[in-house]
N, C-alpha and C positions, 0 to 999 in steps of 0.2 A: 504494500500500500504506500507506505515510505519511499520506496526507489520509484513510483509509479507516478507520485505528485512531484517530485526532483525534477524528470525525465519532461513529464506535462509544462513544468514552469516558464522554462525560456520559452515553448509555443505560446504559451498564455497571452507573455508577456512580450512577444512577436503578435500575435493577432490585435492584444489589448492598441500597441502603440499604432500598427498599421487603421485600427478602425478611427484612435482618435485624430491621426496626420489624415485620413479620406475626411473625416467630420468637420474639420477645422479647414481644411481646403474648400470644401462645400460651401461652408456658412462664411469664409471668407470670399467665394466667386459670386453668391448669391445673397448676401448683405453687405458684407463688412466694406471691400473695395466699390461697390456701387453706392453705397454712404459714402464714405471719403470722398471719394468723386462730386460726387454734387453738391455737398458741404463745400469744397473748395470753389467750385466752380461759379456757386451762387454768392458766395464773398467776394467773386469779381463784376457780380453782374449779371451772368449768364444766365437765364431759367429758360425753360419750355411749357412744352403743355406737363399737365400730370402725368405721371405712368401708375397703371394697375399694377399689382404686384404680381411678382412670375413675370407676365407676359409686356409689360409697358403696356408702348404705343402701337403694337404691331393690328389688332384690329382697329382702331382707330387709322392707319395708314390703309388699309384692305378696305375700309371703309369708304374712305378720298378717292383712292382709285379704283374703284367699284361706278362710284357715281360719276366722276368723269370721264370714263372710257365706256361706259353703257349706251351711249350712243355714237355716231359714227360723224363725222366731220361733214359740213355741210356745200364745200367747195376746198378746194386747192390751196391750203395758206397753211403758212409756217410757225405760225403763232398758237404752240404747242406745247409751253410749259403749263400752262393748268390743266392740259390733259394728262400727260405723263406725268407730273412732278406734284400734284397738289397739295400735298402734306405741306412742302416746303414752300408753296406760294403764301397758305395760308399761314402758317407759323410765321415765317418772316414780315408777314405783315404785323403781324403780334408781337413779336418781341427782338425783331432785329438781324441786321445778316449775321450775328450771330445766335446761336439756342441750341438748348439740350433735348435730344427725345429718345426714349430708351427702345430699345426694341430687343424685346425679353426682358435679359438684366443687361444687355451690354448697355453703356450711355455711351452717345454720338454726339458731337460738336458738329453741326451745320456752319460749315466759313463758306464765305462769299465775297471776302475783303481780297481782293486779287496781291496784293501787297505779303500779305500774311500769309495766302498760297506760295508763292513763289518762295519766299523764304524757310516754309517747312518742304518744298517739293525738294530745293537744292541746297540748302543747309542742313538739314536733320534728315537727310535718305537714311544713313545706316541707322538711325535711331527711330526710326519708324517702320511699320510696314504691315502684312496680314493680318488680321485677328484670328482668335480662336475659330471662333463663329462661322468668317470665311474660307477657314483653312479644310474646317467639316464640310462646311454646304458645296465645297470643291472638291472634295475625296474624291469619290466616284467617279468625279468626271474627267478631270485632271489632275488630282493628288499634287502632291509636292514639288512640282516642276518648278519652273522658273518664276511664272508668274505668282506663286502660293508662296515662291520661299522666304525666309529670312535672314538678315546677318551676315554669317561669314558663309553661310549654305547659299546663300544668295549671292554675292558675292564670287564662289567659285564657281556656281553655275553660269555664272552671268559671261563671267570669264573665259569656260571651254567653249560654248555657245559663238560668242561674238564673231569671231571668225566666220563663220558663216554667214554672214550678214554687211563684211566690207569689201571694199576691191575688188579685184578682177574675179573673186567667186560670185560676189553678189550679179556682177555682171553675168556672168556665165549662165545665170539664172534666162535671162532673155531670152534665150535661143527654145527652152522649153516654153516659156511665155508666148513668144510667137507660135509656133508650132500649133499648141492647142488650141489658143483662138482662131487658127485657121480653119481647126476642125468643128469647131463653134459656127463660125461663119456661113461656113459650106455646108454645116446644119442646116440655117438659116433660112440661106439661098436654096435650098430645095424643099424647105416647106413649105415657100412663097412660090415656086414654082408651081407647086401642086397645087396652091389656090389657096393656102393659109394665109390671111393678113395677119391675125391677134397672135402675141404669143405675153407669155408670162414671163418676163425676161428677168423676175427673180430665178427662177428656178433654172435659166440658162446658166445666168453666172453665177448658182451656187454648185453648180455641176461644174463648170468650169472652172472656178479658183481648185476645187478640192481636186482635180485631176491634175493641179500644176503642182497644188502643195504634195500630191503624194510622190509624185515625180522629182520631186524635188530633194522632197524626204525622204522618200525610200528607194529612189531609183527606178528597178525594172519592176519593182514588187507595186506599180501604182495601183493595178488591179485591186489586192486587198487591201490599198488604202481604202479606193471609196467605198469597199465594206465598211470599214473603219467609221470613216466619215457619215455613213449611213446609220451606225449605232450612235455615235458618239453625238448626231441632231437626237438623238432619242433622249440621250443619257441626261443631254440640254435641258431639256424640255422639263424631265422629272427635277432635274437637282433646283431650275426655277419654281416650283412647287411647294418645295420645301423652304428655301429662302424664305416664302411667304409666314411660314408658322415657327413656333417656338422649337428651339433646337435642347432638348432636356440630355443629362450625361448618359449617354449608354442607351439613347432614342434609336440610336442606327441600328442598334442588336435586337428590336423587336422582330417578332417574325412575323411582321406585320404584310400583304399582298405587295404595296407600297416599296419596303423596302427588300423584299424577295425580286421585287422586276429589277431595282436599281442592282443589285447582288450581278444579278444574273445577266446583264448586257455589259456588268463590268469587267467580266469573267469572261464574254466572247471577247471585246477588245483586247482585251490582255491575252487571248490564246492566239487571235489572228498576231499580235504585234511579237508575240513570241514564235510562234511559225515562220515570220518575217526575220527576225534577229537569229534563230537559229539557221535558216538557209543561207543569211551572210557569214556565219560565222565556218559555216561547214565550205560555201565556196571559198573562202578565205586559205581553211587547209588544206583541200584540195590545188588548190592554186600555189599552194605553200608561200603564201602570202605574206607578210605581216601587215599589211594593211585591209580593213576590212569595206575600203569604199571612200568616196571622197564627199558623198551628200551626207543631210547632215542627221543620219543615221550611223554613216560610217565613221562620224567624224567623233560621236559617242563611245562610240563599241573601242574604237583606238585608244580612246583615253579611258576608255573604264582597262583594259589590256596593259596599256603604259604603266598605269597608275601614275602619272605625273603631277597630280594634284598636291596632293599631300597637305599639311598642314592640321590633319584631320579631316580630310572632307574624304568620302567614300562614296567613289559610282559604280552602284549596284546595279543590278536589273532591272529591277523595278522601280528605280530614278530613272533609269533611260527610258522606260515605258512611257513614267511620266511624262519625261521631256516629251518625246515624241507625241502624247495626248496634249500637252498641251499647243507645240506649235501648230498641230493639224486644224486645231480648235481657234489658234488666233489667226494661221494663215490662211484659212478660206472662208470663216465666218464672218470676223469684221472685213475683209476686202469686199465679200461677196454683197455684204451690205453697202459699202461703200458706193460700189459697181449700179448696184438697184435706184440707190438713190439719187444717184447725179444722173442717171437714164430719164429717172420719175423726171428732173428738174430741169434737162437740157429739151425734152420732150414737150413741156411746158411752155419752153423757154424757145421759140423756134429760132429768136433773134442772135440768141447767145449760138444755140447749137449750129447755125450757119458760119460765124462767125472764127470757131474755134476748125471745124471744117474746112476754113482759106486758110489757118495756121496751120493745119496739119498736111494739107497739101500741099503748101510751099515747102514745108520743113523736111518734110519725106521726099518730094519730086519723087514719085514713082517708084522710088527704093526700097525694098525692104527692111518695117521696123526694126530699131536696134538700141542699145544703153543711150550709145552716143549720140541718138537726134531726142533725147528726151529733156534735157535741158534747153532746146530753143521752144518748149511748146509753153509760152509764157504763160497765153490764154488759156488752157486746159485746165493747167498748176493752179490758176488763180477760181477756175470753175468746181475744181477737186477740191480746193480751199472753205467753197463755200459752202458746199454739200456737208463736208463736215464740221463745218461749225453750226449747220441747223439741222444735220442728222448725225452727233456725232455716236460712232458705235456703243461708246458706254456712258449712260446720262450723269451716272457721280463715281467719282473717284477716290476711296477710303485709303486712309493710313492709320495706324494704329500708332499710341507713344509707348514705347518700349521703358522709359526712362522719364523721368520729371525735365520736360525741356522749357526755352523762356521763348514764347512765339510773338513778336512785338510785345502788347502792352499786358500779355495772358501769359499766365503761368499755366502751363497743359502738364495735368498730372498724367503720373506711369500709371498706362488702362484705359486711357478715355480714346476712342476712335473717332478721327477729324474726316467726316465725310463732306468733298469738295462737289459741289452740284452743277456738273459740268454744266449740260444742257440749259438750265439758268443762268449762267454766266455768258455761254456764247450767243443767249436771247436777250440779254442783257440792253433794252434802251440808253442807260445810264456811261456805257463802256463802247457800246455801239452803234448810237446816237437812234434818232426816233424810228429809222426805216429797219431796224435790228430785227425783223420777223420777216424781213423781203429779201427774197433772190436778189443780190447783186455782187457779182464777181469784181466789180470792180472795188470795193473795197482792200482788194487784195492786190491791188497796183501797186501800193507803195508799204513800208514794211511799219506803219505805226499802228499796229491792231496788235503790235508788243508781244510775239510768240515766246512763251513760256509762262507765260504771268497772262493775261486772259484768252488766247487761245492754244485752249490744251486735248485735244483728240487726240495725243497720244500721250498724253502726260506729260512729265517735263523734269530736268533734273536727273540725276545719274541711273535714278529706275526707269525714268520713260521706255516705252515700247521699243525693244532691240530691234522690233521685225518693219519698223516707222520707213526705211524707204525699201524695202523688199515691197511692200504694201502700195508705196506712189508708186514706183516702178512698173507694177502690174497693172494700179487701176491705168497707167496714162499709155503704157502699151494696149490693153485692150479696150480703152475707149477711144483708142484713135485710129486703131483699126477697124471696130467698130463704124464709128462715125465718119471713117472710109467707104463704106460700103454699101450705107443703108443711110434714109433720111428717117426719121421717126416719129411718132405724135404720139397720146396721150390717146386712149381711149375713153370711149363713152362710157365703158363697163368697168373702168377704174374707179373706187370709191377710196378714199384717201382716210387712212384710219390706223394713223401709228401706233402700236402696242409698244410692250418692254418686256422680252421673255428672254432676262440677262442682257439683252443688248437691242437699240431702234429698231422695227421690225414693221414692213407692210403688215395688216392683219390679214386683206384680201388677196397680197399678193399686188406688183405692180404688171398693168396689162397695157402694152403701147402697139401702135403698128408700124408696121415695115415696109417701107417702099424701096427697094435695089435704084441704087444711081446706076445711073450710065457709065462704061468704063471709061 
């Protein structure tokens, strides 16, 4: 009995400490640092609406955008933040371009002071970046890649990565970019033959980014990219669902229908992209290689093989997955929106779309697109410009403060997430004067719209988007081969009715027609 309580004590007394450090973690995620927070926050000023306890503000937010998006748009205009964004029109009426409003327990800092952006996007990058929250409501889809990481994980990734995104590799990319748009094209040209005027030219260009990004990325294996790219619009769609509601510790492990579908497309992704990794790595030894490829799949698997990293950072399999999830995800999703929405707007716009049509046929003369005629397309650049500043693909842009930092005249405690409301800022009358909801490319003639500090579609600062001219490069190659080709309008049957499911989205789908120019 004696050697049997001995034996039992140190489990006891293992179980006893492990339950009070979960308990005191708990009641510290879900009281203690969400008091501190809003105690400090309100001694500077800062307040919101109320939050319910648990949940905040999240049905009160489901609520705004319920009622705002419940009916559909009644003409063609850009003046789109109280539809998408209405939490934060009506809060900031309330209490200022700055407030607090929690969603769960996390509290969020709404900034809108461009001054104060700028200076936490490129001052405090390493001291800021994903939350908990987002780091979850990303697992499935993308897990831990580049865009989820933090610190010096971020940092190293950023690092192996970059290379693929400068100089004569970046360029090297064109040659595929042409190619497929020719196959896009000559789609086109024979459905218009057959007698098809309407086509849905979202779903052109989201076939066609993701046959460039697989190509890109995976080389010969495009094929089961667009598998890939096929689950992973699915995977979208659910992990947006979930954003919507309260994220509780150990929520994901229910075996809930819900979370069996997300399980289980995550599980084909990761078996297609290991099928994929394993036939490079076996051509590799067959080949008696040391190299396993030079796109940027190959250029993973080299350094996960090198191990040249070091420092502690470790590329595993399932980091490479990730990467690979997540650039497929940013290289043909936000381009392909990009691509929809300057079509919606040039299509609209017949004056503009004529106009960039004489710049691209003087610039080209008959030649075959290439890197090098994409800096003379002044007009395009400037048409690209404005599409995303009034559709930019992500409406707000969160950082998290890792550390107590001094943000101008606010002290931002360690825990409180600073969400920047892009979309409100590039609508902004106040930064963009009164026509800030109108189509007008020319705004972007001359460089005082101040890139980095109020126009951020890619963010700004040493985390901004790495994939930022892989992304121009493609929309302006295939809108100008495009806009080669074909004259375009706007249909009758297009009804304009932007949603947000993770990123700006037609709800209907954009529908324009095609008329073939003359050669």
């Amino acid at each position: 009995m004696t050697m049997a309580m001995v034996m039992l004590t140190p489990l006891l007394v293992m179980f006893l400490s492990l339950f009070i450090k979960v308990a005191y973690d708990t009641l510290s995620c879900y009281w203690i640092t969400p008091r501190r927070i809003k105690k400090i926050m309100e001694r500077q000023g800062v307040r919101g609406p109320k939050p319910r306890p648990l949940i905040g503000n999240i049905l009160d937010m489901a609520s705004f955008v319920s009622q705002s998006t419940s009916k559909d748009m009644n003409s063609i205009h850009h003046d789109i933040v109280d539809r998408l964004l209405p939490h934060y029109v009506a809060w900031s009426k309330l209490y200022g371009k700055r407030f607090i409003y929690w969603n769960g327990i996390e509290p969020r800092m709404c900034l809108m002071e461009t001054e104060l952006i700028k200076e936490l996007l490129t001052k405090y990058s390493t001291l800021s970046g994903k939350s908990w929250l987002q780091q979850q409501g990303a697992k499935h889809f993308i897990g831990r890649g580049l865009l989820m990481a933090n610190g010096g994980d971020w940092y190293h990734q950023r690092h192996i990565v970059a290379p693929a995104f400068m100089g004569d590799k970046l360029k090297s990319y064109a040659v595929h970019m042409v190619e497929c748009t020719k196959h896009m094209l000559q789609s086109l040209a024979n459905a218009v033959e057959s007698g098809q005027t309407e086509f849905e030219i979202g779903d052109y260009m989201a076939n066609l980014t993701a046959d460039i990004i697989s190509r890109t990325e995976f080389g010969t294996s495009y094929e089961k990219g667009k598998q890939i790219f096929d689950l992973l619009t699915l995977l979208q769609n659910l992990c947006a669902q979930a954003s919507r509601h309260l994220c509780l510790p150990g929520s994901r492990f229910f075996p809930s229908k819900y979370n069996k579908k997300i399980k289980s497309l995550k599980m084909e992704v990761e078996r297609l992209l290991m099928e994929i990794i394993q036939s490079r790595k076996d051509f590799s030894e067959i080949g008696r290689s040391s190299s396993c490829g030079n796109d940027l799949l190959g250029m993973l698997l080299n350094e996960m093989q090198n191990k040249k990293s070091g420092n502690g950072f470790s590329l595993n399999l399932q980091l490479i997955m990730d990467e690979c999830k997540t650039f497929f995800f940013a290289g043909h999703e936000t381009t392909a929106l990009l691509l929809t929405w300057t079509c919606m707007l040039l299509a609209s716009n017949p004056i503009w779309q004529d106009r960039v049509r004489a710049e691209v046929k003087q610039v080209f003369n008959g030649e075959t697109p290439s890197a090098e005629h994409l800096s003379k397309l002044t007009l395009l650049n400037m048409v690209i410009n404005e599409s995303l500043r009034l559709y930019p693909p992500a409406t707000v842009l969160p950082r998290m403060a890792f550390e107590d930092i001094k943000l101008g005249d606010l002290l931002i405690p360690k825990g409180l997430s600073i969400w920047i409301p892009v979309l409100a800022i590039h609508h902004s009358k106040e930064l963009w004067g009164q026509n800030a909801n109108e189509f007008n490319p020319d705004r972007f003639a001359t460089k005082t719209f101040a890139p980095g500090r109020h126009f951020i579609p890619f963010a700004a600062g040493p985390r901004n988007c790495i994939g930022q001219s892989f992304a121009m490069m493609e929309a302006k190659l295939i809108l100008s081969m495009l806009i080669s080709n074909f004259r375009f309008t706007i249909s009758e049957n297009y009804r304009h009715a932007p949603v947000i499911v993770l990123t700006i989205k037609p709800k209907y789908g954009v529908q324009i027609k095609l008329k073939p120019l003359e050669p």
